[in-house]
C-alpha positions in Angstrom: -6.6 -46.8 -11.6 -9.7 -47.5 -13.9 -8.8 -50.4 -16.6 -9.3 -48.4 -20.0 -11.7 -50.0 -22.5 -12.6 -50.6 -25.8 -15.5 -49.3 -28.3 -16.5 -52.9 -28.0 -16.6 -53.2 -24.6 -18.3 -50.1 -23.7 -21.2 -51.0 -26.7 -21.4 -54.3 -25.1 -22.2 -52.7 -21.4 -25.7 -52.0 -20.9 -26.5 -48.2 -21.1 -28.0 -46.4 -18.0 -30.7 -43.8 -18.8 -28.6 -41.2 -18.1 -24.8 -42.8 -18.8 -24.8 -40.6 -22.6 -26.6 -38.0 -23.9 -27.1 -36.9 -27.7 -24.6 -34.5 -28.1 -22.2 -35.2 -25.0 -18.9 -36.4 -25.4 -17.3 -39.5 -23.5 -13.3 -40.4 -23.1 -12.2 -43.8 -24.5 -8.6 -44.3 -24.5 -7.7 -40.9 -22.9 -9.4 -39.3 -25.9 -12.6 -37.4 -26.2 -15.0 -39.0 -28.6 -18.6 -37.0 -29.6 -21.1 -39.4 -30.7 -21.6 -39.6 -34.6 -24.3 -37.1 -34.4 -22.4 -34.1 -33.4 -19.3 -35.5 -35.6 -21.0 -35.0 -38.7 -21.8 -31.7 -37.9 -18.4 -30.9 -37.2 -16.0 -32.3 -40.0 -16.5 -34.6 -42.4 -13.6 -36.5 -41.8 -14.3 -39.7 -40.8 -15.2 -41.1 -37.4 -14.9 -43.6 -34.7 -18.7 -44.7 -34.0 -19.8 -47.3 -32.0 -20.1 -51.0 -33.8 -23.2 -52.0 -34.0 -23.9 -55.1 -31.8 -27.1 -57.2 -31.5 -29.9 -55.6 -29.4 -30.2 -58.0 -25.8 -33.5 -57.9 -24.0 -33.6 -55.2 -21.7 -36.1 -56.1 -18.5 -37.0 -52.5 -16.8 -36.2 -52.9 -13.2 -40.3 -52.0 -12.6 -41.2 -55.1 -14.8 -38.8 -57.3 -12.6 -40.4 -56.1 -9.6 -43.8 -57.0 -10.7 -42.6 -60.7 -11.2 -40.4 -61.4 -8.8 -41.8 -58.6 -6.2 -38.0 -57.1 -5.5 -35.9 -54.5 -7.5 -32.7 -55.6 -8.9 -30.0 -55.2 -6.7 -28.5 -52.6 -8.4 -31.5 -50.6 -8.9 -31.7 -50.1 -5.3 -28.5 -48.7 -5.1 -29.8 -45.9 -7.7 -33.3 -45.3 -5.8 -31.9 -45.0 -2.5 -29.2 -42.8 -3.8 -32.1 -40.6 -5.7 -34.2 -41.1 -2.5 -31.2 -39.6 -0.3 -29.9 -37.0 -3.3 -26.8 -35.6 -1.3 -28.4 -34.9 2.2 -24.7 -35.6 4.1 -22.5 -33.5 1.4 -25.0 -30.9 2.1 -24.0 -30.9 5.4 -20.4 -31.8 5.2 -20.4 -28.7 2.4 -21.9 -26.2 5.0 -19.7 -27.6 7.8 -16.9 -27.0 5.7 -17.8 -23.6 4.5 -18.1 -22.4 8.5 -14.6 -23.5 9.0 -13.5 -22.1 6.0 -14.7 -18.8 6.2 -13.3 -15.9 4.0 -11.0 -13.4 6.1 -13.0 -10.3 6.2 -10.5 -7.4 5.3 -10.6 -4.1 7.4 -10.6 -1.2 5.5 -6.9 -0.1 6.0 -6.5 -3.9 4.4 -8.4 -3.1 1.4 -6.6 0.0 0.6 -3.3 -2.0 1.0 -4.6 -4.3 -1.9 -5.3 -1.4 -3.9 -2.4 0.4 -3.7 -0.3 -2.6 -4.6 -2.0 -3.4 -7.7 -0.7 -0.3 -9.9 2.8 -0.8 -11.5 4.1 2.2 -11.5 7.4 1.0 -13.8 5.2 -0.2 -16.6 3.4 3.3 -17.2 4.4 6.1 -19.2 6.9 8.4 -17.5 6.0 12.3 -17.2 7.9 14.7 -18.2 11.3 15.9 -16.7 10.7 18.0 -13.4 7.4 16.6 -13.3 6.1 14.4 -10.6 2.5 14.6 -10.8 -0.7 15.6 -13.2 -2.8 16.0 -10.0 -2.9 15.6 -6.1 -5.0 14.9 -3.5 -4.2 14.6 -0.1 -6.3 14.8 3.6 -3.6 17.0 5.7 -1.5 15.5 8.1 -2.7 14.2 12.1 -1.4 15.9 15.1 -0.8 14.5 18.2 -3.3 15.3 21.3 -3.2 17.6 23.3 -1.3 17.5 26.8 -3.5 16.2 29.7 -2.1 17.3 33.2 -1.6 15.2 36.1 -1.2 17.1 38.9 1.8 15.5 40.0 4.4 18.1 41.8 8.3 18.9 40.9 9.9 18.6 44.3 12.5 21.5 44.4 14.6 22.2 47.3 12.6 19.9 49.3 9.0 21.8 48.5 6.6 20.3 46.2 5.5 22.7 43.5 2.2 22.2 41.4 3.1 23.2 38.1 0.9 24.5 34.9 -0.6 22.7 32.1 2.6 24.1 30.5 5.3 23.9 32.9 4.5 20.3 33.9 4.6 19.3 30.3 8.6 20.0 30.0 9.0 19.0 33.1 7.5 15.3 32.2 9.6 15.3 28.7 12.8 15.8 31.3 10.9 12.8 33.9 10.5 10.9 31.3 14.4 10.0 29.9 15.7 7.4 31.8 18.6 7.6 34.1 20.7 5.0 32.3 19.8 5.4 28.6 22.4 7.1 26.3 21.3 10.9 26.8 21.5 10.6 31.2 23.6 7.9 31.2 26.2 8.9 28.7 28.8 11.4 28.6 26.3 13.8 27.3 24.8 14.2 30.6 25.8 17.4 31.5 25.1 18.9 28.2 21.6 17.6 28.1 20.5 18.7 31.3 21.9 22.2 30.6 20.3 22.8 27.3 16.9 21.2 28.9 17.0 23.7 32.0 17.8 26.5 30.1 14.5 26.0 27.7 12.9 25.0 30.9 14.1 28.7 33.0 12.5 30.3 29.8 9.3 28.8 30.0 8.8 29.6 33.5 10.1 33.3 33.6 11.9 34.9 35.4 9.7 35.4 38.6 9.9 31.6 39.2 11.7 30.6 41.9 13.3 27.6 39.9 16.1 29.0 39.5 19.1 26.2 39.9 18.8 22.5 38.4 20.4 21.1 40.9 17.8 21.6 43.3 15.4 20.0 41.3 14.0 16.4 41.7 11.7 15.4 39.6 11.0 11.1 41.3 6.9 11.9 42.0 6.5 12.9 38.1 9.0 9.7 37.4 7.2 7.6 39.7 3.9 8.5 38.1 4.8 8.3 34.2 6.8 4.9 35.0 3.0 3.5 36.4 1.0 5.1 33.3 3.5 2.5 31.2 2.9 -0.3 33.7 -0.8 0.5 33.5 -0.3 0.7 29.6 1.6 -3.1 29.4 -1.4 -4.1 31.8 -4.0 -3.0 29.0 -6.6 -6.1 28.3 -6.9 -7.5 24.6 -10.2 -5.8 24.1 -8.2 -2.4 25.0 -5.1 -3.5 22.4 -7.7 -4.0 19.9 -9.8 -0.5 20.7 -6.2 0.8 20.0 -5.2 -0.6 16.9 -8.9 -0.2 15.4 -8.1 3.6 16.5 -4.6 3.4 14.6 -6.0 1.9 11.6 -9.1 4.7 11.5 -6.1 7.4 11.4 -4.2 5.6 8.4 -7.3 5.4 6.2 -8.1 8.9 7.1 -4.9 10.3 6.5 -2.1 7.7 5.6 -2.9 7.3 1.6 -2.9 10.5 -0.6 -4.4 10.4 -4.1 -1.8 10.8 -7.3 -2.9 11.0 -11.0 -6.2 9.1 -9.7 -4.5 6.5 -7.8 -3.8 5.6 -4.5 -0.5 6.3 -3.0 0.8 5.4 0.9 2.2 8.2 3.3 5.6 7.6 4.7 5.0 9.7 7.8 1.0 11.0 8.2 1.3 12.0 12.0 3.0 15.2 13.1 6.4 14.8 15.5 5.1 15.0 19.1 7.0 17.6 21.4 9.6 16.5 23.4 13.2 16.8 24.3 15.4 16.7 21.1 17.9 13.7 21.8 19.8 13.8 18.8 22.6 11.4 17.6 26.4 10.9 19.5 27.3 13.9 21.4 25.2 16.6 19.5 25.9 20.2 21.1 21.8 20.8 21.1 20.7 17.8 22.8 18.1 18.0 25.4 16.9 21.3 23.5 13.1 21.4 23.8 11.2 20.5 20.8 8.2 22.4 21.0 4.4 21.6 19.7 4.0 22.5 16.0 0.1 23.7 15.0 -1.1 23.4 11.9 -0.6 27.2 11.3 3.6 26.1 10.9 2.3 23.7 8.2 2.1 24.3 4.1 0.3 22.1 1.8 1.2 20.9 -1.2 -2.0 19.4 -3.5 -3.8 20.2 -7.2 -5.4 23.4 -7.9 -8.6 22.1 -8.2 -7.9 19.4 -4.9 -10.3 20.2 -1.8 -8.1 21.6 0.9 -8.1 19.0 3.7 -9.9 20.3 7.1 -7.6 21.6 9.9 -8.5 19.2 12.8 -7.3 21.7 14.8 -9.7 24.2 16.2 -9.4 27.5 16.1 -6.3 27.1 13.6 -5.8 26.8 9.8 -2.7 26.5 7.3 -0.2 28.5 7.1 -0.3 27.7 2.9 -1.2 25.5 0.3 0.7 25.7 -2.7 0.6 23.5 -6.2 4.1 22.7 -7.2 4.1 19.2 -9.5 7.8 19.9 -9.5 8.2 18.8 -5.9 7.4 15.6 -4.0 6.7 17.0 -0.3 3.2 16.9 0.7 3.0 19.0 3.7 6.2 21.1 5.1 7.3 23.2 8.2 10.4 24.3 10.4 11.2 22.7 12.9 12.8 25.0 15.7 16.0 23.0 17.3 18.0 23.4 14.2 15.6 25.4 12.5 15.6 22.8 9.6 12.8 22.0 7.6 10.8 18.5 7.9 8.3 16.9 5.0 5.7 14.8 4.9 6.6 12.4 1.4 5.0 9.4 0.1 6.3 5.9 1.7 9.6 4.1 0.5 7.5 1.5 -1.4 5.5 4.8 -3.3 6.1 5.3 -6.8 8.2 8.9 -6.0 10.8 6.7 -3.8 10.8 4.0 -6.4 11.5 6.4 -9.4 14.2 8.4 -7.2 15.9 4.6 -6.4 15.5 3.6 -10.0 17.1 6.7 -11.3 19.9 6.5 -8.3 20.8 3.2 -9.6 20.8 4.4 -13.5 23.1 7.2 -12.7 25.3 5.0 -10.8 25.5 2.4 -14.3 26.6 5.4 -15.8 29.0 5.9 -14.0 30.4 2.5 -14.5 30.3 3.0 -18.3 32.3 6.6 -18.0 34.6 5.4 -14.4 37.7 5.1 -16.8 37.3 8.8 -18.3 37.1 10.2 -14.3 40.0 7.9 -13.0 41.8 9.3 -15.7 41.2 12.4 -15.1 42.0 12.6 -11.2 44.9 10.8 -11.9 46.4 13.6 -14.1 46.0 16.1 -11.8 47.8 14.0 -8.8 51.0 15.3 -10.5 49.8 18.8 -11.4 52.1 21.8 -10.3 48.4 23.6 -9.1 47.8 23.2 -5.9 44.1 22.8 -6.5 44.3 20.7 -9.0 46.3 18.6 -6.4 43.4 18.8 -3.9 40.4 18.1 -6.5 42.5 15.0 -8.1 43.1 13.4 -4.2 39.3 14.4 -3.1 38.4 12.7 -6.0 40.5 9.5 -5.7 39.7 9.6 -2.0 35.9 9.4 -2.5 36.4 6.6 -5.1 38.7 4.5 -3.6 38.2 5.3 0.0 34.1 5.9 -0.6 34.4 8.9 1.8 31.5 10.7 2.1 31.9 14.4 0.2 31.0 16.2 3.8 30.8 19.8 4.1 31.1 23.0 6.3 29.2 22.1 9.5 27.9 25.0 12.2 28.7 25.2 16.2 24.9 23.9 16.5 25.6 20.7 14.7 27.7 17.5 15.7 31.2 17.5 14.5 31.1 14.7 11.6 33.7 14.8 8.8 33.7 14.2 5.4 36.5 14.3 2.8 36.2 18.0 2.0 36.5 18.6 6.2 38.7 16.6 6.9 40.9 18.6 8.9 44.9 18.0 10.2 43.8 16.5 13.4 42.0 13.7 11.4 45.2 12.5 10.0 48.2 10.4 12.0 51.1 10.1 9.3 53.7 7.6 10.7 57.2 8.4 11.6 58.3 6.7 9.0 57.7 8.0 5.8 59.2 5.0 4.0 55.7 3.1 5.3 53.4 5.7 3.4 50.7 5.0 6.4 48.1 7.4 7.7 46.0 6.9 10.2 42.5 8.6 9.6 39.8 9.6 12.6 37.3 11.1 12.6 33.4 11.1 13.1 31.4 10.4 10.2 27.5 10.6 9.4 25.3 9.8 13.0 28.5 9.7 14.6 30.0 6.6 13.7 33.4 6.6 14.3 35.5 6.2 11.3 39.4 4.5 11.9 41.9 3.2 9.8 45.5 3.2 9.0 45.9 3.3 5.5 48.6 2.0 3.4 49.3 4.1 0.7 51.6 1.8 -1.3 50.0 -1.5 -0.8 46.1 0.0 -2.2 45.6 -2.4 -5.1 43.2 -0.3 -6.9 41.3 -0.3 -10.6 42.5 3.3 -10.5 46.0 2.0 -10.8 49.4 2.7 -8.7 48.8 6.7 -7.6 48.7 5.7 -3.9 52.4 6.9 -3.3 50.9 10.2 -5.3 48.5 10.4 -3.5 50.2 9.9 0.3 52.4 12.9 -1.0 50.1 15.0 -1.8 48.4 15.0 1.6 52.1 15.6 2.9 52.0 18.6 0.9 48.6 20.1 2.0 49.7 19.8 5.8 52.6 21.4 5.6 52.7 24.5 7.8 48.7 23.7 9.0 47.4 23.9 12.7 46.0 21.1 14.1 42.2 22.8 13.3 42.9 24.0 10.1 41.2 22.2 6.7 43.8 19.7 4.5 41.7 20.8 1.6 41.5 24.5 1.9 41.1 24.9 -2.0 38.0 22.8 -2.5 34.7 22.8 -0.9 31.8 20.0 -2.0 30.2 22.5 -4.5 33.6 23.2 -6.1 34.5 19.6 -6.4 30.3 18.3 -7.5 30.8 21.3 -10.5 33.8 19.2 -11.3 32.6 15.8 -11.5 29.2 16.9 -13.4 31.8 18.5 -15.9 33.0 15.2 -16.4 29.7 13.0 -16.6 26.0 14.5 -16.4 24.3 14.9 -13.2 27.7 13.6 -11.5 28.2 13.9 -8.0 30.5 12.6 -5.0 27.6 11.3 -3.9 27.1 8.7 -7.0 30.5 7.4 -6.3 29.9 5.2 -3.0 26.4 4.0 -5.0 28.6 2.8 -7.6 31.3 1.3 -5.4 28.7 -0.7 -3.2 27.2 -2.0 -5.9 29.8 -3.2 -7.9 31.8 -4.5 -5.1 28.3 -6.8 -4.2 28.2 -8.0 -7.6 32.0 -8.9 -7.8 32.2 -10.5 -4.7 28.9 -12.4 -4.4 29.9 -16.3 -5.5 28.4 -17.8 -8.9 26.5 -20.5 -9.3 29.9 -23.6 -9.4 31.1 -21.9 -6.2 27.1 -22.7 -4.5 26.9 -25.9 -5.9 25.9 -28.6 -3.1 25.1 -25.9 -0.7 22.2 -25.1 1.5 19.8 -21.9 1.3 21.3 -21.1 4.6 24.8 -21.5 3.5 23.8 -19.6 0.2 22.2 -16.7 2.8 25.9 -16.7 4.8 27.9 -16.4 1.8 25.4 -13.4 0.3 25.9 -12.0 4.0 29.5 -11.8 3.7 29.3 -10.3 0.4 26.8 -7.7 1.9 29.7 -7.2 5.2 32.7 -6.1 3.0 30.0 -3.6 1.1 29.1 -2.1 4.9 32.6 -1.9 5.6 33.5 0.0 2.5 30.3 2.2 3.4 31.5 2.5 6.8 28.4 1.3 7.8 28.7 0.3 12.0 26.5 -0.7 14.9 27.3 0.0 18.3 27.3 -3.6 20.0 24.5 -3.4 22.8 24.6 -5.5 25.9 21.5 -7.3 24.8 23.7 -9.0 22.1 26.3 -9.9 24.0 23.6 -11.3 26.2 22.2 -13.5 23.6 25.7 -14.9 22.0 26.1 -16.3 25.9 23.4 -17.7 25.7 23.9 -19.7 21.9 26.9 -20.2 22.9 25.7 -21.9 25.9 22.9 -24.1 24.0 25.6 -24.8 21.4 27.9 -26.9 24.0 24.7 -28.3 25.3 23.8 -29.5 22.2 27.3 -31.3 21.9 27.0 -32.4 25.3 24.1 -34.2 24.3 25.5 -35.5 21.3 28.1 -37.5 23.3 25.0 -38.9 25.6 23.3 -40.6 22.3 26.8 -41.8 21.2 27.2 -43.7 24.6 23.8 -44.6 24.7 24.4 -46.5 21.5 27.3 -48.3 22.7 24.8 -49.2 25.7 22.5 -50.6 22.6 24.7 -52.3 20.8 26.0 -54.1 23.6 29.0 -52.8 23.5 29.2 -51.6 26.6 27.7 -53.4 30.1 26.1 -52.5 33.1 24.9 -49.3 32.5 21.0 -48.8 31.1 19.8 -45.8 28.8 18.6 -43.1 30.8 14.8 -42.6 30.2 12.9 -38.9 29.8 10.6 -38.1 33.1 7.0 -37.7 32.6 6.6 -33.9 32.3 3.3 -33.6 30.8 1.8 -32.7 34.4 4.3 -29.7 35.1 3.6 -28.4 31.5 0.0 -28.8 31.7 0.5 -26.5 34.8 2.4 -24.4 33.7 0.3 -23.6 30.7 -2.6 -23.4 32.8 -0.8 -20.4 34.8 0.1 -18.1 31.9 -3.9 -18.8 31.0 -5.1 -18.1 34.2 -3.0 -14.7 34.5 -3.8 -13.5 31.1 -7.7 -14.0 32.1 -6.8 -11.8 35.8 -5.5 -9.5 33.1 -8.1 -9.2 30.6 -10.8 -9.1 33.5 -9.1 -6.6 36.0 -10.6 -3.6 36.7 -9.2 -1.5 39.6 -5.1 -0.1 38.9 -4.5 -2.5 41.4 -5.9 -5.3 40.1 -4.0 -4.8 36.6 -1.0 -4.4 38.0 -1.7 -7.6 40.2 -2.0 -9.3 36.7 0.4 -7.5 34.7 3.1 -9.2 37.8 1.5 -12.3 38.0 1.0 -12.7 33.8 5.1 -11.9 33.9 5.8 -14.3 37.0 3.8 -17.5 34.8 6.1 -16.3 31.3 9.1 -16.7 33.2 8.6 -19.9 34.8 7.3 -20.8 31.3 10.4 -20.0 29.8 12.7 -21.4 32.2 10.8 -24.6 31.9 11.6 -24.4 28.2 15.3 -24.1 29.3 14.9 -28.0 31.0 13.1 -29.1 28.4 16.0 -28.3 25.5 18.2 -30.3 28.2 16.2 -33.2 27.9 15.5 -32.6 24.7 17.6 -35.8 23.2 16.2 -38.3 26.0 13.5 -40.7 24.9 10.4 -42.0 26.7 11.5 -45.8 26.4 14.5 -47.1 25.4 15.2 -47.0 21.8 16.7 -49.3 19.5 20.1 -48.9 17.8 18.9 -47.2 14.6 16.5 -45.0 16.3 19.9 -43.7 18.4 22.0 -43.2 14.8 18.9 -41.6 13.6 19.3 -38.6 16.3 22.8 -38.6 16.3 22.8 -37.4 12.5 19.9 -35.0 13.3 22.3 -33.7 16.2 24.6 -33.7 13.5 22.7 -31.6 11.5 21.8 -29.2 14.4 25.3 -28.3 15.9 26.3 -27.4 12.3 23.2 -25.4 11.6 23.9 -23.6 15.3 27.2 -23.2 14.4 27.1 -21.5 11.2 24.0 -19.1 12.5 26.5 -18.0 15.3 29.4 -17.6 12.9 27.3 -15.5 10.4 25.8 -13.5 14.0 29.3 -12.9 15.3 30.3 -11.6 11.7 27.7 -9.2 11.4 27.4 -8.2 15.1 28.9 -4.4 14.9 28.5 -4.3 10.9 24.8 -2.5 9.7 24.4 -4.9 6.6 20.6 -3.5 6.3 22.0 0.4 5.3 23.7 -0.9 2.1 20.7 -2.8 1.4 18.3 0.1 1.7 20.8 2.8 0.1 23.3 1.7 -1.9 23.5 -1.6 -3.3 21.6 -2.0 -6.4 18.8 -4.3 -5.3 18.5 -5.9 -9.1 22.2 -7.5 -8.0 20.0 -9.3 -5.2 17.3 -10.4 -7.1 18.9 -11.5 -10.2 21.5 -13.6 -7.9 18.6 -15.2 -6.0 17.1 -16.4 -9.0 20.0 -17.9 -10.6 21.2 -20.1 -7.4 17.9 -20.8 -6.4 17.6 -18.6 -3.0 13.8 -17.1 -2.1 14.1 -13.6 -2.4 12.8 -13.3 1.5 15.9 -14.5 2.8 17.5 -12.2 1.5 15.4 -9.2 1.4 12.7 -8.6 4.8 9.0 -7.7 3.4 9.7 -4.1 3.8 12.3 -4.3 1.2 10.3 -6.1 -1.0 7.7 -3.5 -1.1 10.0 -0.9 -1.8 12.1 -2.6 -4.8 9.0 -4.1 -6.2 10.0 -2.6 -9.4 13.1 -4.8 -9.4 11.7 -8.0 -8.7 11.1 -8.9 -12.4 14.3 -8.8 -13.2 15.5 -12.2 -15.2 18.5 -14.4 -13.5 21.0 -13.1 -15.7 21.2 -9.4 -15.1 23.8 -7.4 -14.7 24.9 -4.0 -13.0 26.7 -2.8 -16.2 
C-alpha cells in the first residue's frame, strides 16, 4: 500500500508538467482537496492550501542534455513511454475484446427479455370480469400434413398397400410399443378394440380387413422404428436446422400481444392426431384422435386486432369473437370425449399469475372464516335431517380428509371418485364397531389409487372430537345400500359449493385442500433454532419432508418406474464402495504411521493413455456422425457413437473405484485429509438417498405447482438463508415471480 503523505511533503516533491492542473482535485490523507483556486469559488470557509516553500532550481531535462549530452534517467522513462503511448494494451485490449465477445441473442431470446421485464403485480388491476383492454394474437400452428410411406399392413399373410389415409391410422396403431403401458398393460384388449373399430370405419365396409387378429402390422413397425434411428443419427448441423426451425415458430406464433405488451403462449401448436392413450384404464383409450383444421378453431382477439392468416390453404376460422371476459385465445372440440381444448397464455403469463394470486387470497380467507365453517359442519353432524347429516360429513370429509369434491362421471370417462361419489363399495367398515375404522378405496384424479384405513376416534383434528359423529353417520347412510349405490345420495358438488359460498364468498370444496396444503407447509416447515448449524442440503431435506406430508394429505402419488429402482441399485452400490474405500485410506494410514509393517500403499495405475483413447473414440464417432451421408452410414455412426459412450461410461465406473488411490504414496496428513473428505461424501450420499427413497412414490412437484402457497417457500428461504433454486426449478420461478419479493417474515394468515 502507498505510504500516505503530508501537504509538506507533496509541496516539497517536484511537480511534473502534468502531475496537477488548475482546477483538479488531488487526495491527501484519503480526502479530496481542490486547489485554493477553485476553493474560493466554492465556500468561503477556510482552506487547506499548500505552504509555501522556497522555489529550488529546476534544470529542464533538454538543458541537461545539452550539457551533459544524455537525458536524465527518468526522463527517459517518460519519452519512451510517450514514444510507445500504449501500443501493447492496444493489443492486449483487442485480444481481450475477441475473447470476450457479447452473446448475440436470437430473436426468440430477445422477446424472452422483453416479456420478463413488465411486472404485472405492480400495475393497476382492471376491473372485475375484465381480463384485457385489447388483444392481439397470430392464430395458432398446426402440425404437417401426413407424408406416406408406402410401407404395407400384412394381413392374413398378404401385404396390402394402404391410402394416404388408411396408412396413417394404421402407423398411429405401429407406432405404440408392445411393452409400454397401453399394449403392455391390462388395457390391452380394450385399446386394440376401440383402435380397430375407428380403424373398420375408416376403411368401409368393402375392405377386406375385417378381423384384427389377422392383422400384423411388423413392416410399418420396422420402418417407423428406423425413421427414429435415422432421427437420433441426425448431425449437429441438422439438430441446429431444427431448433432454428422451432424457435422461427415460437416468434411467429408463441407470444400474443395484451394491453400493448408482450405475453407468452402456453401451448401455440395444435394436438397432432393420434391414438388417444388416456390415463389408468380409461374405457376410450386407443379411440382415434383425428386431425383438427383450422375451420374447428375460434378466435378470441380485439375488435380492431388483424385476424391472423389461416396457414392452412383452402381453410379459414370457424369464428373470431372479442370476449375480454375470458382468457382462451383460440378454442375447439376435440372429438374422443367431445370436450373442449384452449389455447391460454403460459403459467408464468400475467392471466395464470392473477388466477394463482387470487387462489391463494381466497384460500387466506378461508383461514380467517375456518372457525365459522367448522362450526357450522359440526352442528349438523348431530342434525335429525338426513341431509343435513350428509352436507355436515361432506364437509368435514373434504376438510379433514382433503378429499377432492368429485362428481357424477359418464360410461365414457374413467371411474375416479371423489367425496360426493363415493359409493358403498369404496368403504370397508371393520367388524368391530368398537374400532370405528373404515377402510376407504377407490380411484381418485388420473387414477391414482387412493387407500387408507381410517380411524375415526383417534383423528386429532382443529375441528375438534366429531370423528365418532362422524364414523356414525356413514353407518347411517349405508344402511340398506347396494354395493353400487351412492353414500351421499342427498348431496351432489353443486348442492354442497351453494352451501359453502353461503358461508364465505366465492367458497368452494375446492378452496379447502388449497388451504389445508398450505397451512400444513407452513406449520410443519422447521424455524430458524431448529436449522441452526445445518447445511443447505440438510435445510433442502427437511423443506422436502415438509413438502412429503403436504403430497400425502393431497394424495399426490407416483407410480415407481423400473428406471428408479434401477438407479437406487446403483447409489446404493457406489455408497458401499465409497465405504469400502474409506476403510482402504484408514489402513493405508496405519501403513504411514508405521503402525503396521510389511505391507506398502497401493499406488493408482497410469490411466491417462486409456482415457486419452477413449476420448478419442466418442470424437471420432461423433465426426462418422456429423459427416455420414448414406442411411447406412448414419446408422454405422449412430452404433458406433453409442458403442464409444458406453465404454466411456464404464471406464467412469473404474475410475470412481480408484478414485481414493494416489499417484505416489502420500504422507500421513494427506491420508486424514481424504478420510474426512470421504467422511463428508458417505454422509452427503447418504442423506441424498434417504431424501430419494422418501420421495420415490410421493409427487412433491403437484403441491408445489397447485396448492401450496409459494410465498410460504420464499419467505422460509429467505429467513434460513436457502437459494430460492433449491427449492423451486426455474420453471417455478417464472411462474411465481410475483411472489418472490416477499420479505422473510411473511405469513400465510
Amino acid at each position: 500500500m502507498a505510504k500516505k503523505r503530508t501537504l509538506q511533503e507533496l509541496d516539497d516533491e517536484p511537480r511534473k508538467e502534468d502531475d496537477v492542473t488548475d482546477g483538479a482535485a488531488m487526495e491527501v490523507d484519503g480526502e479530496e482537496v481542490q486547489s485554493a483556486q477553485d476553493d474560493a469559488k466554492v465556500s468561503s470557509k477556510p482552506k487547506r492550501v499548500r505552504k509555501p516553500v522556497a522555489p529550488k532550481e529546476i534544470v529542464s531535462p533538454v538543458k541537461e542534455k545539452k550539457a551533459t549530452g544524455k537525458l536524465p534517467a527518468n526522463s527517459k522513462k517518460a519519452a519512451e513511454s510517450k514514444q510507445a503511448p500504449k501500443k501493447s494494451n492496444i493489443k492486449n485490449e483487442a485480444t481481450d475484446a475477441a475473447s470476450k465477445k457479447k452473446k448475440e441473442f436470437t430473436k426468440f431470446e430477445k422477446l424472452e427479455e422483453a416479456r420478463k421485464a413488465f411486472k404485472w403485480w405492480e400495475a393497476e388491476d382492471l376491473p372485475e370480469g375484465i381480463n384485457w383492454k385489447t388483444l392481439e394474437q397470430s392464430g395458432i400452428l398446426f402440425p404437417d400434413l401426413y407424408k406416406r410411406h408406402g410401407k404395407p399392413l400384412i394381413y392374413d399373410g398378404v401385404a396390402m398397400v394402404l391410402p394416404s389415409e388408411h396408412e396413417e391410422i394404421a402407423s398411429f396403431y405401429a407406432a405404440m410399443p408392445e411393452d409400454g403401458p397401453q399394449l403392455g398393460g391390462p388395457s390391452r384388449e380394450t385399446f386394440q378394440k376401440n383402435f380397430f373399430k375407428d380403424f373398420k370405419e375408416a376403411l368401409g365396409e368393402a375392405s377386406e380387413i375385417k378381423e384384427f387378429s389377422k392383422c400384423d402390422f411388423s413392416s410399418i413397425r420396422s420402418h417407423l422404428e428406423l425413421q427414429k434411428a435415422l432421427k437420433k443419427a441426425a448431425t449437429s448441423d441438422e439438430k441446429a436446422a431444427a431448433k432454428a426451425i422451432k424457435e422461427q415458430n415460437a416468434v411467429a406464433k408463441g407470444y400474443a400481444i395484451v394491453d400493448g405488451r408482450l405475453e407468452k403462449m402456453g401451448n401455440f401448436t395444435m394436438e397432432p392426431p393420434g391414438l388417444f392413450r388416456g390415463r389408468g384404464d380409461h374405457p376410450l383409450t386407443g379411440t382415434l384422435k383425428r386431425r383438427t383444421f383450422s375451420d374447428q378453431v375460434s378466435l378470441n382477439m380485439s375488435e380492431d386486432a388483424a385476424v391472423p392468416k389461416c396457414d392452412l390453404p383452402g381453410r379459414h376460422w370457424a369464428n373470431v369473437q372479442h370476449d375480454p371476459a375470458v382468457t382462451w385465445l383460440c378454442a375447439w372440440t376435440e372429438n374422443v370425449n367431445t370436450s373442449n381444448k384452449y389455447v391460454m397464455l403460459a403459467a408464468s403469463s400475467s392471466f395464470k399469475g392473477k388466477s394463482d394470486r387470487d387462489k391463494y387470497g381466497k384460500a387466506i380467507q378461508l383461514y380467517h372464516c375456518i372457525d365459522k365453517v367448522r362450526k357450522d359442519y359440526k352442528s349438523k353432524l348431530t342434525s335429525a335431517d338426513k341431509h343435513d347429516r350428509q352436507l355436515g360429513v361432506a364437509m368435514w370429509v373434504i376438510d379433514v380428509l382433503a378429499l377432492r369434491v368429485g362428481g357424477e362421471k359418464g360410461d365414457d370417462e374413467a371411474d375416479t371418485v371423489g367425496c360426493c361419489s363415493l359409493r358403498l363399495e369404496h368403504l370397508h367398515f371393520n367388524p368391530d364397531p368398537d374400532t370405528f375404522e373404515i377402510e376407504l378405496e377407490f380411484l381418485g384424479k388420473d387414477s391414482m389409487q387412493f387407500k387408507q384405513t381410517i380411524n375415526f376416534a383417534a383423528i386429532n383434528h382443529p375441528s375438534g372430537d366429531v370423528g365418532k359423529d362422524v364414523y356414525r353417520c356413514f353407518k347411517s347412510f349405508v344402511a340398506g345400500k347396494k354395493a353400487t349405490d351412492d353414500v351421499f345420495d342427498t348431496l351432489d358438488p353443486t348442492i354442497l359449493n351453494k352451501h359453502l359460498s353461503s358461508l364465505m364468498k366465492g367458497l368452494s370444496a375446492k378452496v379447502f385442500r388449497t388451504f389445508n396444503a398450505s397451512i400444513t407447509l407452513q406449520k410443519e416447515l422447521p424455524d430458524a433454532e431448529k436449522l441452526e448449524g445445518l447445511t443447505v442440503a440438510e435445510k433442502v431435506t427437511l423443506y422436502n419432508d415438509a413438502n412429503r406430508l403436504v403430497a400425502i394429505l393431497c394424495n399426490h402419488q407416483k407410480t415407481v418406474s423400473k428406471a428408479v429402482e434401477t438407479q437406487f441399485e446403483n447409489l446404493y452400490g457406489k455408497l458401499e464402495t465409497l465405504k469400502s474405500q474409506r476403510d482402504d485410506l484408514k489402513k493405508w494410514l496405519g501403513l504411514s504411521n508405521g503402525k503396521k509393517s510389511g505391507d506398502k500403499i497401493p499406488l493408482k495405475p497410469d490411466d491417462a493413455d486409456l482415457i486419452e483413447k477413449l476420448t478419442a473414440a466418442v470424437d471420432d464417432a461423433q465426426k462418422m456422425k456429423d459427416t455420414a451421408q448414406s442411411v447406412e452410414e448414419k446408422l454405422a455412426a449412430v452404433t458406433a457413437l453409442d458403442a464409444a459412450k458406453a465404454a466411456q461410461k464404464a471406464d467412469q465406473t473404474r475410475r470412481f473405484n480408484v478414485s481414493h488411490m494416489y499417484k505416489t504414496t502420500p504422507n500421513a496428513a494427506s491420508l486424514e485429509g481424504r478420510i474426512t473428505a470421504w467422511d463428508e461424501k458417505i454422509a452427503k450420499m447418504e442423506l441424498d438417498i434417504k431424501n430419494r427413497d422418501d420421495n420415490k412414490d410421493v409427487a412433491l412437484g403437484t403441491s408445489k405447482i397447485n396448492y401450496m402457497d409459494p410465498r410460504i417457500s420464499v419467505a422460509w428461504c429467505k429467513r434460513n438463508e436457502v437459494p430460492i433454486d433449491k427449492i423451486f426449478a426455474r420453471t417455478l420461478r417464472d411462474k411465481f415471480n410475483w411472489a418472490m419479493a416477499v420479505p422473510p417474515d411473511w405469513k400465510f394468515e
